[in-house]
N, C-alpha and C positions, 0 to 999 in steps of 0.2 A: 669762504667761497665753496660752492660746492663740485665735488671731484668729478672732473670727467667720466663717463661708463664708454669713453673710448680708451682700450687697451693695446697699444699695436705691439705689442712685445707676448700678448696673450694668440690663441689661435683664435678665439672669435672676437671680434671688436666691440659687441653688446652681447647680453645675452639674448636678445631675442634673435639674433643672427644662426643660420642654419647652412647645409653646405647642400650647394646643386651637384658640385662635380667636387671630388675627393681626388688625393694625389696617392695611385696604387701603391699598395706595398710588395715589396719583391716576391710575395707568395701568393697575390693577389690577383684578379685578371683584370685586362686594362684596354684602353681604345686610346689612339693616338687623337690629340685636341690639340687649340693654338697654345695650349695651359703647360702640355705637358703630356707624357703618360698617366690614365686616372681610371675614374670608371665613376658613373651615375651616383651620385647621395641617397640615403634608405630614403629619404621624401619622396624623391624626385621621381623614382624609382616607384612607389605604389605608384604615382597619380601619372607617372605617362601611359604604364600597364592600362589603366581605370580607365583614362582618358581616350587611351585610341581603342578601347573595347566600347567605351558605353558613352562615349560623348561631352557634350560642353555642361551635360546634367544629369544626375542618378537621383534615384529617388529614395532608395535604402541605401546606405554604409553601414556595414557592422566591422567588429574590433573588440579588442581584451580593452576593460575598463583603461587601462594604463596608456593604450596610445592615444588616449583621448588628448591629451598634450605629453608632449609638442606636435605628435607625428600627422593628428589628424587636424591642429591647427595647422601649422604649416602645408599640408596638403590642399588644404581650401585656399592659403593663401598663392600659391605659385598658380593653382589651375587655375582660380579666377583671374588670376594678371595673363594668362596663357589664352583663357579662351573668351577672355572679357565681358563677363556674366557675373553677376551679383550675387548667386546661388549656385552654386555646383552640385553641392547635396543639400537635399531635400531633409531628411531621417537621418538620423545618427542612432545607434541601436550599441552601447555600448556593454558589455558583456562583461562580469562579476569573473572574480579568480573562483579556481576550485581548488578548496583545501584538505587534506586527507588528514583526519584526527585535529583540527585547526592549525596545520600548519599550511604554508602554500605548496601544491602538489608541483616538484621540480625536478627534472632529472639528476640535479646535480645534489641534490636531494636524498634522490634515490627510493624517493617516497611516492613515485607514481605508479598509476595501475591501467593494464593497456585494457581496450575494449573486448580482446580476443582471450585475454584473464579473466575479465569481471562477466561475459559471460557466459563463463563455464560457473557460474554459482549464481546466478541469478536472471533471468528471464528478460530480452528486448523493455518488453509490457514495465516491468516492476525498473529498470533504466530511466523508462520515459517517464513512469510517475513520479520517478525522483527528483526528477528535473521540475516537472511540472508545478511540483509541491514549495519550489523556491522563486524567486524573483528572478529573471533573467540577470538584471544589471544587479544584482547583490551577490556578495560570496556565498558559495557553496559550498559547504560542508561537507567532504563524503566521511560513512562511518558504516560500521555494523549496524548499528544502531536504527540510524537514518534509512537504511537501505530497506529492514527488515519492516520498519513503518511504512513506506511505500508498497513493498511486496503485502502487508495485510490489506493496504487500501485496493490495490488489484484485486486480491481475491472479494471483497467486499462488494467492489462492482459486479466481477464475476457470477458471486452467487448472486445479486439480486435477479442479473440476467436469467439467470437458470430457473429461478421463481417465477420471474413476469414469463417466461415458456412455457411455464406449467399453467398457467392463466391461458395465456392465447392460443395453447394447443387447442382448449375446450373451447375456445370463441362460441364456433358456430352455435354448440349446444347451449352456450349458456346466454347467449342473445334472445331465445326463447320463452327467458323466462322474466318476468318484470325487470323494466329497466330506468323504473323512475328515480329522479336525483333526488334527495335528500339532503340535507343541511352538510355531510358529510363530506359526498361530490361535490359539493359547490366551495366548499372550504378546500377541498385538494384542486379543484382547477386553479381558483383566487391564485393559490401558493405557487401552483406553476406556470398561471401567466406573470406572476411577479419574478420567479427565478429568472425566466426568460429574458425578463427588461434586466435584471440584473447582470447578468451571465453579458449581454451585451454591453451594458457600462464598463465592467473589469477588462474585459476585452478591449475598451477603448481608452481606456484607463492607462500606459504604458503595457498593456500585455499584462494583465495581474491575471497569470495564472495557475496563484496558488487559491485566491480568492475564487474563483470559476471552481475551484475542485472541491472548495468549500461547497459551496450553491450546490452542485450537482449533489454530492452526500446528504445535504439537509434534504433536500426532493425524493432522493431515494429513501430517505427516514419518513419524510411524508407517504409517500407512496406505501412503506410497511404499515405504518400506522392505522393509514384507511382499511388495507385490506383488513390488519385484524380489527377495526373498527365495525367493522360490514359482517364478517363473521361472528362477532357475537352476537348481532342483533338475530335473536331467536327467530321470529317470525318471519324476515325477510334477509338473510344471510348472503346470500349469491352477488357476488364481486361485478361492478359494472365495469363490465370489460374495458369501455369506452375510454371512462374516466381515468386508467392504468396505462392504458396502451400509448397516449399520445405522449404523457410524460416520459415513458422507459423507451418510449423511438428519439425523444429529447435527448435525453443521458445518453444514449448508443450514438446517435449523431456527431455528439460535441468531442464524444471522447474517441470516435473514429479519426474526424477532422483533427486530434492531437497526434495521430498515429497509434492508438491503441488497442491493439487485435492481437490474432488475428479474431475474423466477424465470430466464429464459432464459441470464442471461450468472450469479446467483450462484446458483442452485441445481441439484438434479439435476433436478428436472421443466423443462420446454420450456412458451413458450407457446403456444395453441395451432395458430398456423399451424405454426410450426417443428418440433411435436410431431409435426403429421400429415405434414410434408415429410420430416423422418427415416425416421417410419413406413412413406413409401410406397419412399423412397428409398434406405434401408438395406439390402436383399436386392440390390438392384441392386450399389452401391457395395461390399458386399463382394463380391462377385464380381466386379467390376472389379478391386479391388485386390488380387485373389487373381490373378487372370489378369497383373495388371501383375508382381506378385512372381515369378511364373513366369518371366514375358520376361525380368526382369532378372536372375535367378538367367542363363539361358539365354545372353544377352548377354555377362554376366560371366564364364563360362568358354569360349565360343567368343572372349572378346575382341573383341567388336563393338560400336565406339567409337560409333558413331552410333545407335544402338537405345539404346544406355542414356541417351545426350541426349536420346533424345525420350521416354524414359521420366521423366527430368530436368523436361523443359519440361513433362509433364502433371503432375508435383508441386507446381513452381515458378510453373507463368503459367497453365494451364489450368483445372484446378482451384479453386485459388484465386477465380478471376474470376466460382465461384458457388455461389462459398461452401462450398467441399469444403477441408478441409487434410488431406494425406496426410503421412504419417510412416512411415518405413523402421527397421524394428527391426534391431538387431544379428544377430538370428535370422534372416535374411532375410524376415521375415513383414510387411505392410504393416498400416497401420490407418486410418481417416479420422475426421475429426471437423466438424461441421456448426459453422460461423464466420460471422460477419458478415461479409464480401464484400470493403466497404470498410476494415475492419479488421485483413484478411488481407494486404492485397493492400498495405497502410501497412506493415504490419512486415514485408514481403518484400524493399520498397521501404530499409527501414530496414539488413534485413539484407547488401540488395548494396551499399547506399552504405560499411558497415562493412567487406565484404570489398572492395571496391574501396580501401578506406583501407588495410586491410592489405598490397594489392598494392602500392600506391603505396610504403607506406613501406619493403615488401622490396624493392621497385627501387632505394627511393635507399639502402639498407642495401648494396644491390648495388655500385651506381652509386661509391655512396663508398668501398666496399673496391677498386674497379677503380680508383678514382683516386688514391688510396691507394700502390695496387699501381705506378701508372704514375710516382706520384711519386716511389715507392722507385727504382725501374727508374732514373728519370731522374739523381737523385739518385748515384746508382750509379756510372750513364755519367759523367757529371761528373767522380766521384773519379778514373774511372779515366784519365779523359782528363786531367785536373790530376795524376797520378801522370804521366801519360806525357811530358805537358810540361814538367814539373819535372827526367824523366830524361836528358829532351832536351836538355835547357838544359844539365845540371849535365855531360853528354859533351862538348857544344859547347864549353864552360868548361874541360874536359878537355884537349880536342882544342889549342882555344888557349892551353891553358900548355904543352904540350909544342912546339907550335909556335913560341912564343915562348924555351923555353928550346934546342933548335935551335937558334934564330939568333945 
């Protein structure tokens, strides 16, 4: 025979049995009922809140993966017997644990890290990409690790933005000048009306929006590719604006609409001080850096070591200090791009700390092959000196056996 799964000696009679009203406990707060002193069950309790806010139907529920059962089955089952509808919720949107070094992040833990902590070391922007880079409904990982991967994928967009500015500053002038497509253009648009239907699928997809962050990277690697593609070709080199512009207003869009800003550091538009400082300051700056490229061209074939330092020092210290970054193209042509000041003036700071590390470590790369060398050398002298001594000896030895057979 098989055993009852009625328990009357247990507190629930089945297990799929649930409590609408609990019988409070003395520390507990409570409403007089025909039951008893109690108070509300945790079910019962979301879906009357849900219920007398949003009605006999909601179209999203979200939730921590884990009260997917019992808490959000049972919620659908009392509110549809309550409001006698087949459908209560529409979307169930149910949300992955966050783990801190793989464990689950828990107070009781003691392993959690509040949002007023994390960012004092890390940036809104580089937060969101961290998120963005996982599955909603899947565990999260938090790490150094992790974090510092997202924070390069920001800057990553970042500069690309700062490049496609350096294009659409010159629009007007460079509209000018031939703007027919080539096999090249037509290969970068193909790629980004394909992103685009794609970017739409993962979106409809459960929210895959680690997959969209994928797409977006590859179209900004398309987008590098073209320009330097365009640039080598000797005879017709000039970047069609066109063909750039619609895909990097794409990128800026999607990753606005994720909350990723602000517009100045991830999109192409500026805010508006920074808009109108380019704007006044752009005619200027290129003709500075058109005059600077001259000097150096000029420099570089008369060999005049000290013109191109101080052409050096206005790339390296001067510029920087407000917010100008200049960049020297292979072509000998210069370009500039409007930076945060303190931000510049950090990874300059970063960059000579790394070639100073370089220097160091070719010195002792040096250091130690001279030592090396001096050991060998030493080593050397020795044998020959222990060769010399050994000949000396072994003639002495000589010397006195014939002296001895003499006598």
């Amino acid at each position: 025979s098989t055993q009852s799964t009625w328990d009357f000696g247990a507190e629930k009679r089945s297990p799929k049995d649930f409590a609408l009203w609990k019988k409070s406990k003395p520390s507990e707060p409570y409403w007089e009922s025909p039951w008893g002193r109690g108070r509300p069950g945790w079910h019962i309790e979301c879906s009357a809140m849900a219920g007398d806010i949003l009605g006999s139907n909601i179209d999203i529920h979200s939730g921590g993966i884990d009260l997917r059962f019992p808490h959000h089955e049972n919620e659908i089952a009392q509110s549809e017997a309550c409001f006698d509808c087949h459908q209560w919720i529409n979307y169930f949107l149910h949300a992955g644990h966050l783990h801190i070094e793989g464990c689950k992040m828990s107070k009781s833990l003691k392993n959690f890290i509040s949002i007023a902590e994390i960012i004092k070391i890390y940036s809104p922007d580089d937060i969101r990409m961290f998120y963005l880079m996982h599955k909603y409904d899947g565990p999260l990982d938090w790490s150094e690790e992790s974090m510092k991967h997202a924070q390069a994928e920001v800057k990553a967009f970042q500069t690309f933005f700062q490049n496609m500015r350096v294009h659409l500053r010159t629009a007007e002038e460079t509209l000018k000048n031939p703007q027919k497509w080539d096999a090249i253009e037509k290969a970068l648009l193909a790629r980004f009306q394909a992103v685009t239907v794609q970017v739409h699928e993962a979106l409809c997809d459960n929210c895959d929006t680690p997959r969209v962050i994928g797409l977006l990277k590859e179209l900004v690697t398309e987008v590098n590719r073209y320009i330097s593609q365009r640039q080598d070709v000797k005879d017709d080199s000039n970047v069609r604006v066109v063909a750039i512009a619609d895909a990097a207003m794409y990128v800026s869009d999607i990753l606005k609409m994720f909350g990723i800003g602000p517009l100045k550091e991830a999109g192409i538009e500026s805010t508006a001080g920074s808009a109108n400082f380019e704007s006044r300051a752009g005619p200027m700056l290129d003709v500075f850096c058109e005059f600077r490229s001259r000097v150096r061209s000029i420099a570089i074939d008369a060999k005049q070591p000290e013109v191109l330092r101080a052409c050096d020092w206005i790339r390296n210290e001067a510029a920087p200090r407000v917010g100008v970054q200049i960049e020297d193209h292979k072509n000998g042509a210069s370009i500039f791009k409007i930076r945060d000041p303190a931000e510049l003036m950090a990874e300059l700071a970063a960059a000579q700390q790394e070639e100073q590390a370089k220097r160091e470590a070719k010195e002792k790369v040096k250091l130690e092959a001279q030592r090396q060398k001096e050991e060998k050398a030493r080593k050397k002298q020795e044998q020959l000196e222990n060769q010399k001594r050994k000949a000396e000896e072994k003639a002495a030895k000589e010397a006195s056996k014939k002296a001895a057979e003499g006598n």
